[in-house]
C-alpha positions in Angstrom: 0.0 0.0 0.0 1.3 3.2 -1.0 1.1 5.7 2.3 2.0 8.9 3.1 5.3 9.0 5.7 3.6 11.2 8.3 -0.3 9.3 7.8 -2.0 8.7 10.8 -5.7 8.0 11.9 -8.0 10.2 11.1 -11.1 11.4 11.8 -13.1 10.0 8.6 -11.4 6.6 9.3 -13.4 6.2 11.9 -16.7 6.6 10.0 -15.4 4.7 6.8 -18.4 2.2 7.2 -20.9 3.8 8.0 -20.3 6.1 5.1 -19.8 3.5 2.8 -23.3 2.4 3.8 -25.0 5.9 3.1 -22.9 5.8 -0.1 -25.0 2.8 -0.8 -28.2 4.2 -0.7 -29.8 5.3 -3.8 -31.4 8.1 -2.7 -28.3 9.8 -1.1 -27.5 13.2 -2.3 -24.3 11.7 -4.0 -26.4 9.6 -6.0 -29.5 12.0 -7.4 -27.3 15.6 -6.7 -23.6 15.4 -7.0 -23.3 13.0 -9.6 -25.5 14.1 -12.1 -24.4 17.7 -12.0 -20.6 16.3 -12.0 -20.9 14.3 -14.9 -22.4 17.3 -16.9 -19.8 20.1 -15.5 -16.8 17.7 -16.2 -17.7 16.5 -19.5 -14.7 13.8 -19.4 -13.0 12.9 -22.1 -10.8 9.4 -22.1 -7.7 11.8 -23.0 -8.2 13.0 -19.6 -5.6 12.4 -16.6 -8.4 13.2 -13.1 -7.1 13.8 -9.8 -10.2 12.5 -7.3 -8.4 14.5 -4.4 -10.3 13.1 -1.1 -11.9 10.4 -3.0 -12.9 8.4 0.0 -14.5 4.9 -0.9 -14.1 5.7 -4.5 -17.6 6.3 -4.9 -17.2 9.0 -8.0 -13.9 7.6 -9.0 -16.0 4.4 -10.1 -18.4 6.6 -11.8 -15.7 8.8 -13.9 -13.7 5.8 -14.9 -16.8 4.9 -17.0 -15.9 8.1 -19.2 -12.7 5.9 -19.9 -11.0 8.9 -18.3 -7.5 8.2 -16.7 -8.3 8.8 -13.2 -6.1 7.9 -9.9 -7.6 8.4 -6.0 -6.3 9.9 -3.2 -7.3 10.1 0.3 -5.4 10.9 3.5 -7.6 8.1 5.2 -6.0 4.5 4.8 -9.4 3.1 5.9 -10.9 4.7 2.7 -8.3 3.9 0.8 -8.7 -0.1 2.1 -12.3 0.3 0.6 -11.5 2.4 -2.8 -9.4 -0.4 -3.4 -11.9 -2.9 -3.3 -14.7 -1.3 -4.3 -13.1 -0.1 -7.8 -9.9 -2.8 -8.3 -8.7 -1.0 -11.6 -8.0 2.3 -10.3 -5.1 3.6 -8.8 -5.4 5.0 -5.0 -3.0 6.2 -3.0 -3.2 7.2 0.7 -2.2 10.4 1.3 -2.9 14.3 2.5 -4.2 16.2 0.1 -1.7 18.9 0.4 1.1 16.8 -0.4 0.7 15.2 -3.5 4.3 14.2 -3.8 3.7 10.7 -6.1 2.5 13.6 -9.0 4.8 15.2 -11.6 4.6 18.9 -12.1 1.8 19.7 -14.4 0.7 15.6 -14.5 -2.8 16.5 -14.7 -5.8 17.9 -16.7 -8.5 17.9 -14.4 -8.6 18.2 -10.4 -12.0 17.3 -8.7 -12.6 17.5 -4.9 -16.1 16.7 -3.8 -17.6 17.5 -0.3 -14.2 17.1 1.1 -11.9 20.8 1.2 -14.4 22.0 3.7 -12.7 19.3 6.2 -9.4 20.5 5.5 -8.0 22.9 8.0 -5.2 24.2 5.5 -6.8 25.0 2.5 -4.7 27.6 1.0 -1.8 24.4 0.5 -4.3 22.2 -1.0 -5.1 24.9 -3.4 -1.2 25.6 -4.3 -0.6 21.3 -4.3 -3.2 21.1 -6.9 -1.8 24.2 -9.1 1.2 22.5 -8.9 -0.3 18.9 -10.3 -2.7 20.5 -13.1 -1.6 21.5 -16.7 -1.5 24.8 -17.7 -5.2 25.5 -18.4 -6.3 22.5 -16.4 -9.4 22.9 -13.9 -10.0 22.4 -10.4 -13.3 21.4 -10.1 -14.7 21.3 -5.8 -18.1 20.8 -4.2 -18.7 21.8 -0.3 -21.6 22.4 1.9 -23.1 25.5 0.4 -20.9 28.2 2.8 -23.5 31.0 3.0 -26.9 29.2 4.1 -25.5 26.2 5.8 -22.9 27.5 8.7 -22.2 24.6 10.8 -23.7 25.1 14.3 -24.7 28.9 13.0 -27.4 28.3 10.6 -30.8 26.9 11.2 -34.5 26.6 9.6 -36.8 28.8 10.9 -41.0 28.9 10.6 -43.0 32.1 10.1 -46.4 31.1 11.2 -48.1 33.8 10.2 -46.3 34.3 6.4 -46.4 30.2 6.0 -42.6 30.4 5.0 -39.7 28.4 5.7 -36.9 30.1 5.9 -33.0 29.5 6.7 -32.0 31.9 9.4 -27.8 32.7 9.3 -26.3 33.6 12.9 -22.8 33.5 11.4 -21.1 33.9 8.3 -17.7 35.5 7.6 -15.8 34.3 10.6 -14.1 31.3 10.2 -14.8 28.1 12.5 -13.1 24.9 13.5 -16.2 22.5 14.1 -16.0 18.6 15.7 -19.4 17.0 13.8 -21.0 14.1 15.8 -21.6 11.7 13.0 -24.2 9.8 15.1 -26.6 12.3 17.1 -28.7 10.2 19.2 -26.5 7.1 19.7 -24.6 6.5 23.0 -21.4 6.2 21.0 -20.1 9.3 19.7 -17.6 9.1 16.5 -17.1 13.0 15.6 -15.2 14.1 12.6 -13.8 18.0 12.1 -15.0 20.7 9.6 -13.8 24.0 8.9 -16.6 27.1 8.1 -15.3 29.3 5.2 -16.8 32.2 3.6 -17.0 32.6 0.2 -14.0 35.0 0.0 -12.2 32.6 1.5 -12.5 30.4 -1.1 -11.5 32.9 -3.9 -8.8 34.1 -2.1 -7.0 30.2 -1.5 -8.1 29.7 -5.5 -6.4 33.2 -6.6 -3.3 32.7 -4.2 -2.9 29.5 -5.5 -2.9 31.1 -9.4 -6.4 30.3 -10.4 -8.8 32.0 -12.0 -12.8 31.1 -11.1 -14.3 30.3 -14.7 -17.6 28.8 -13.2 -19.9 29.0 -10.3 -23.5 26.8 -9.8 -25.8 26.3 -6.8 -27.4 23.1 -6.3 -30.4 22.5 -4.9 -32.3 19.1 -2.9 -33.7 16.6 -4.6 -36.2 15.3 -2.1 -39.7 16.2 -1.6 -41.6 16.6 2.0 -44.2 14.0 3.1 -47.7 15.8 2.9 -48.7 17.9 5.3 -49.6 21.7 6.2 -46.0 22.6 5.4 -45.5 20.7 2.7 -45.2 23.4 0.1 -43.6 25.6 2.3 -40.7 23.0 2.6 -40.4 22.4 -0.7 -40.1 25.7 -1.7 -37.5 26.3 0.2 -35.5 23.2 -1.1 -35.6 24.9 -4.5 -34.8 28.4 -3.0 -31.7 27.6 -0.9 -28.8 25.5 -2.4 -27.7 22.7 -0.6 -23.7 22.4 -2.3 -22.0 25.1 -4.0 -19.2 24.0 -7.0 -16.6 26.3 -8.2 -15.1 25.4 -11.3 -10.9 27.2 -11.4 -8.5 27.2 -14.2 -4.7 27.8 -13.8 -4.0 31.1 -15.5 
């Protein structure tokens, strides 16, 4: 197994099963959301060489070897890597932080995706430069996260206006950053937490520009579900469609 020198256990190793059984659920916002809109940003092409950068279980890996891309997995998590490996046997993985990329040549390849996985990073600005270093000139770094303005870990909420009939997402907190342990099992006796970092939008621009990218593209994407019936049924829907779940950023090196 190909590891990093300093790896060590990590927070997400401790939940690699239960996430690979949410991963397995059809319904999961992976499957209907992320996907989907992946597959139509990306475009792959099989003359592609893809970075999955934090690929975890390989879930999208799998999916964007069917484009006969190139692609290779990495994960800082050996847990994860122990199931990319044996969930998708033709790729190649290797365990390591996503700020040190050291098995990649300058410039090695065309297309960088991170999904759901930079907002668990604590230094993003070196993940940024790691991956400018990788990409071609032209190539694009394509990430996912928890949309930063309406869903503030621990600052952000849904809120009821009984007299309006609105849902609506009420924001405590926004532009300072955070450093936030997630209990991955609220309820259960047994806690397993794993750690996420708030950042603004700014901040995001700011790593991607430091890091000698340019923003080219910039989508909002919304739920998939729909609420059981009831008196706040439309309400709740409405405000599925209103207020993005995941915000993408598409960057090019410039």
């Amino acid at each position: 197994m190909a590891q990093h020198k300093s790896q060590k256990e990590t927070s997400w190793g401790k939940v690699a099963e239960w996430y690979g059984e949410y991963l397995e659920n059809p319904d999961s916002y992976q499957a209907q959301v992320l996907l989907p809109n992946l597959l139509r940003v990306l475009d792959l092409q099989p003359t592609e060489k893809v970075l999955d950068l934090a690929c975890g279980q390989g879930f999208f890996t799998k999916e964007f070897l069917k484009t006969r891309a190139r692609v290779i997995g990495t994960d800082i998590s050996k847990e994860l890597i122990i199931a990319a490996r044996a969930n998708v046997p033709e790729a190649k993985f290797f365990v390591t932080p996503a700020s040190d990329l050291s098995f990649a040549r300058d410039a090695e390849f065309d297309t960088a995706v991170c999904v759901l996985a930079l907002q668990n990073i604590e230094d993003m600005g070196a993940v940024c430069k790691e991956v400018s270093r990788v990409l071609k000139r032209g190539g694009r770094f394509v990430l996912v996260v928890n949309h930063p303005t309406f869903r503030v870990l621990k600052r952000s909420s849904w809120g009821w206006d009984k007299d309006a009939e609105v849902q609506y997402r009420r924001i405590d907190g926004y532009l300072s950053g955070a450093k936030i342990p997630v209990n991955m099992h609220p309820g259960k006796s047994k806690k397993v937490q794993t750690i996420s970092y708030h950042r603004s939008l700014q901040d995001f621009c700011k790593a991607l520009f430091a890091a000698g990218f340019a923003i080219t593209r910039m989508e909002e994407w919304i739920s998939h579900k729909v609420s059981e019936k009831g008196p706040r049924q439309k309400a709740e829907d409405t405000a599925r469609k209103e207020i993005p779940l995941f915000m993408t950023l598409e960057a090019k090196i410039i």
